[in-house]
C-alpha positions in Angstrom: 0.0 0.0 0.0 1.8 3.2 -0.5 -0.1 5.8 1.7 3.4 5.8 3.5 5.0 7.3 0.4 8.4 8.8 0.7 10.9 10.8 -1.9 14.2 10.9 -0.9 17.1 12.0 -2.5 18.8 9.1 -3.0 15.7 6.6 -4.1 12.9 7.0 -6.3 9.2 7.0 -4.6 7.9 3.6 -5.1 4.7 3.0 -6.7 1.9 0.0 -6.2 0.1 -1.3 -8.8 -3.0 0.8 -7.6 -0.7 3.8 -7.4 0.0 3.3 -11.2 -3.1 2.8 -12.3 -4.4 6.1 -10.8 -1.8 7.7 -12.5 -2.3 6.6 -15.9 -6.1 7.4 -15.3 -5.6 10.9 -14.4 -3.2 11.1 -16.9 -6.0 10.9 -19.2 -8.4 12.9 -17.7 -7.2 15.0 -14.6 -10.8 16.5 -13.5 -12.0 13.3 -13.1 -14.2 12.8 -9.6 -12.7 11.1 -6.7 -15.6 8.5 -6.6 -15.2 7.7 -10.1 -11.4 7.1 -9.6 -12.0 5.0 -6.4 -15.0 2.9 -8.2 -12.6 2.2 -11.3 -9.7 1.0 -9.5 -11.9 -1.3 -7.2 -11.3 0.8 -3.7 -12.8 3.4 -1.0 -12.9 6.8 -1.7 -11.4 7.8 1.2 -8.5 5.3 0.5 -8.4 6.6 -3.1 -8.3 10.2 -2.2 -5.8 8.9 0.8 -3.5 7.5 -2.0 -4.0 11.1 -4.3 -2.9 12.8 -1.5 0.4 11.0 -0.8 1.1 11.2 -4.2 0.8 15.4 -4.5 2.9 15.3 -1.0 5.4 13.3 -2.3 6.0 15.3 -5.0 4.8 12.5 -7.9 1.9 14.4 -9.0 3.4 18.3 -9.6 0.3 19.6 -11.0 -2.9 19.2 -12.4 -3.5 20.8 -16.3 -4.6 21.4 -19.1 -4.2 20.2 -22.8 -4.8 22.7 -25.0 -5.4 21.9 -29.0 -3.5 24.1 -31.5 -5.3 23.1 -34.6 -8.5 24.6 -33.1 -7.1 28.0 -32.4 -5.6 28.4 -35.6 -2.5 26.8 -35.4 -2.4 24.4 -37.8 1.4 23.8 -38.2 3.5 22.3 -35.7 7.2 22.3 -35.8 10.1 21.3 -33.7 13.7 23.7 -34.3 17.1 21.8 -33.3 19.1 24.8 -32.2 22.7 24.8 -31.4 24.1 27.6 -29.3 27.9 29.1 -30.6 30.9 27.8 -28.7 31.6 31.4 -27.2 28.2 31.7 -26.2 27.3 29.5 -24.0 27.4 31.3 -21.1 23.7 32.8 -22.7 22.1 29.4 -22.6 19.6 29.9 -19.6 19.0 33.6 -20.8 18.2 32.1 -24.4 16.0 29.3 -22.5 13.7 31.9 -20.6 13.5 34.2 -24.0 12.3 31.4 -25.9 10.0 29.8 -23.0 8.2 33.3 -23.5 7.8 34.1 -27.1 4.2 33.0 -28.8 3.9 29.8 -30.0 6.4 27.8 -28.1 4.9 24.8 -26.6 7.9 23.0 -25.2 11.7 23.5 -24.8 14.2 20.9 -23.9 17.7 21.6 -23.0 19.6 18.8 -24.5 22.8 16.9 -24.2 24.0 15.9 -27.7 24.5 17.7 -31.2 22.3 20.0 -30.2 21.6 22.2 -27.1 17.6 23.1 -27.4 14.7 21.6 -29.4 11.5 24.4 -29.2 8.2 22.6 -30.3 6.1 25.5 -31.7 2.9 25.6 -33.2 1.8 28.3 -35.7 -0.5 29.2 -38.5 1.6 28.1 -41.3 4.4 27.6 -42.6 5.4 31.7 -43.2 4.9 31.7 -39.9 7.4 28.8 -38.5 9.8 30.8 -41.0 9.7 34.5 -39.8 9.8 32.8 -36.4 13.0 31.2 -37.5 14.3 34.8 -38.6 13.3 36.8 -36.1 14.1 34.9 -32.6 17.0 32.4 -33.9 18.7 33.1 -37.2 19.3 37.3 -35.5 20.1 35.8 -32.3 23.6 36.2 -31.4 24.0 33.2 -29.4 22.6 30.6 -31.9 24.9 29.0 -34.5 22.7 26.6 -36.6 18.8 25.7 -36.4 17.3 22.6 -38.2 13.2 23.1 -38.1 11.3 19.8 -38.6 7.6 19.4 -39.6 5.5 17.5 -36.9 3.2 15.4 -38.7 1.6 14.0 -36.0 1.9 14.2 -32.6 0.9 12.1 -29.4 1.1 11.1 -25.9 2.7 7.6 -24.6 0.9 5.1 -23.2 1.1 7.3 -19.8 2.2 3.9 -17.5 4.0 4.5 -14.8 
């Protein structure tokens, strides 16, 4: 039973097999009702909203959220830009990370280790649009030394298993 759950430094929290299963369910829908989580996975309410509360204390469950459909507000294009960061600037990398985080469009940004230092998953109207972005945040940056920008033709969640 993992009502006693624990994070420590130096081990990962360890999860049931009930504790994974209430993940992957409000993976897939977050506002779902506590009695309707407890009747699917076969246990109390109390114990299910027990177990949801040891998960949010022990840091598993960060947040609750939103996902939010591009297409549907107009932004039919999704794109992801490989950008590499030029040897002498590198000491610009987290300034260039919160710039990016807030410009419109950007959905994600990884940091990476590899070839490249950033990947920035936009999603705009078209493809003019994934262009001048290109032009005006990246190719005039100072800091970046080479961008790659692939088309997303579909995109998805994983299985969401824990």
């Amino acid at each position: 039973m993992s009502l006693n759950l624990s994070k420590s430094e130096n081990s990962p929290v360890q999860l049931d097999e009930i504790d994974r299963k209430l993940l992957a369910l409000l993976s897939k829908n977050s506002r779902r009702t506590n009695n309707s989580l407890a009747q699917e996975l076969g246990i109390a309410a109390s114990t299910c909203l027990a177990r949801l509360n040891a998960l949010r204390d022990s840091g598993v469950i960060s947040r609750f959220t939103i996902e939010v459909d591009p297409q549907v507000l107009g932004r039919e294009l999704e794109a992801l830009i490989f950008v590499k960061i030029r040897p002498g600037a590198r000491h610009l990398m987290s300034n260039f990370a919160s710039e990016m985080r807030s410009k419109s469009g950007v959905r994600q940004l990884f940091f990476l280790g590899g070839a490249d230092d950033f990947v920035l998953h936009v999603a705009v109207r078209n493809s003019a649009e994934v262009r001048q972005f290109v032009l005006d945040n990246l190719s005039a940056n100072p800091a970046v030394a080479t961008t790659q920008t692939s088309l997303v033709f579909e995109h998805g969640q994983g299985s969401g298993e824990f």
